[in-house]
C-alpha positions as CSV (number, residue, x, y, z in Angstrom):
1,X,-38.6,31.2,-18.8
2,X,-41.8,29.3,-17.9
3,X,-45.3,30.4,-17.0
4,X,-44.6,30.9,-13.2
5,X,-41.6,32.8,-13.8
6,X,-43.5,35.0,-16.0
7,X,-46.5,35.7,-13.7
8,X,-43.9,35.6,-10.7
9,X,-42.5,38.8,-12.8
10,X,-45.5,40.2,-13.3
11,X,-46.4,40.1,-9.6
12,X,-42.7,41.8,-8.7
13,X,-42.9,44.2,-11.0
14,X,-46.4,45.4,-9.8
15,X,-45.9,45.2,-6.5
16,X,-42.5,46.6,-6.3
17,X,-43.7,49.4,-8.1
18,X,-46.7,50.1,-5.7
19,X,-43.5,50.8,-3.1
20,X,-41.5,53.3,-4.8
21,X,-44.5,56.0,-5.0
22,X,-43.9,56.0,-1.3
23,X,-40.3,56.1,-1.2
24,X,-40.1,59.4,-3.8
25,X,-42.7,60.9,-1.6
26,X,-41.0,60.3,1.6
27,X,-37.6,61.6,0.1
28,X,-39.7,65.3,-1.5
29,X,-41.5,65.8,1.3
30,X,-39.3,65.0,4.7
31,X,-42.5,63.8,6.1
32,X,-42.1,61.1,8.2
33,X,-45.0,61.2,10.6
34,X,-46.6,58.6,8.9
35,X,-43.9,55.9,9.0
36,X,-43.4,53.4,11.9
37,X,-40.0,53.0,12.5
38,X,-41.0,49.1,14.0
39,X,-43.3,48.3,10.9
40,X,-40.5,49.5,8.5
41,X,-37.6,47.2,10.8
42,X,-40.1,44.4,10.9
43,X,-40.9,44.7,6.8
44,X,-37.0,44.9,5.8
45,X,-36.5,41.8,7.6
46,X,-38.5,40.1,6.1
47,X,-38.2,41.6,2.5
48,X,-34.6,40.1,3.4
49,X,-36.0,36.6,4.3
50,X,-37.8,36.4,1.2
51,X,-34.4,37.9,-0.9
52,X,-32.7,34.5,0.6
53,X,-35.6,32.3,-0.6
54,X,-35.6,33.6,-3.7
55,X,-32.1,32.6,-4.1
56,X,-32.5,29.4,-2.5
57,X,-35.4,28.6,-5.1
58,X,-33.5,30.2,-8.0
59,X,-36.2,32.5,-8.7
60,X,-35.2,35.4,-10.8
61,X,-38.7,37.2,-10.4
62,X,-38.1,36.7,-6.2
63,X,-34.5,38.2,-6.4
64,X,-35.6,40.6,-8.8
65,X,-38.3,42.1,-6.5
66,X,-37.2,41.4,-3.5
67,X,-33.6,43.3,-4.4
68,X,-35.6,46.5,-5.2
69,X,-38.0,46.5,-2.2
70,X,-34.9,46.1,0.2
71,X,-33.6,49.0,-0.9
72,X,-36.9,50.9,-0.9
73,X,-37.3,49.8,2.7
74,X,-33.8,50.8,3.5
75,X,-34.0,54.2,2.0
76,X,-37.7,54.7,4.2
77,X,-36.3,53.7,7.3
78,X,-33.0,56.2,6.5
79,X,-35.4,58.8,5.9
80,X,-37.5,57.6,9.4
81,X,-34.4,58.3,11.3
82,X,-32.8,61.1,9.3
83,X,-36.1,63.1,9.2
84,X,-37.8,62.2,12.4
85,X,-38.1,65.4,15.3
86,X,-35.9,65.0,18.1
């Protein structure tokens, strides 16, 4: 693994971490009056986009990330439309 990879990692790692706080809180709480169910469509789509590039470049850190944060977005927007008031 080469330098960019490396730093690539570090940079997934971090930032992919920085998610899941929200995620766990989401899913204790039920609360999701803060969420925007647009923002969190608009997000997954692209957190998608950039799971394709990262394939399409062979980056491992991209995939790596980007396969964890779709997940995380998933599970928010779930949570938007499970836990939302009718």
């Amino acid at each position: 693994m080469n330098y960019t990879e490396t730093i690539g990692f570090i940079a997934a790692i971090l930032t992919t971490a920085a998610f899941l706080p929200q995620v766990f809180k989401t899913w204790s709480t039920k609360d999701v009056s803060g969420l925007s169910l647009p923002m969190l469509l608009m997000f997954f789509a692209g957190i998608v986009a950039w799971l394709f590039y990262g394939f399409l470049k062979d980056s491992p850190s991209m995939i790596f990330a980007n396969s964890i944060t779709v997940v995380s977005a998933f599970l928010l927007m779930f949570f938007k439309i499970k836990y939302s008031k009718k």
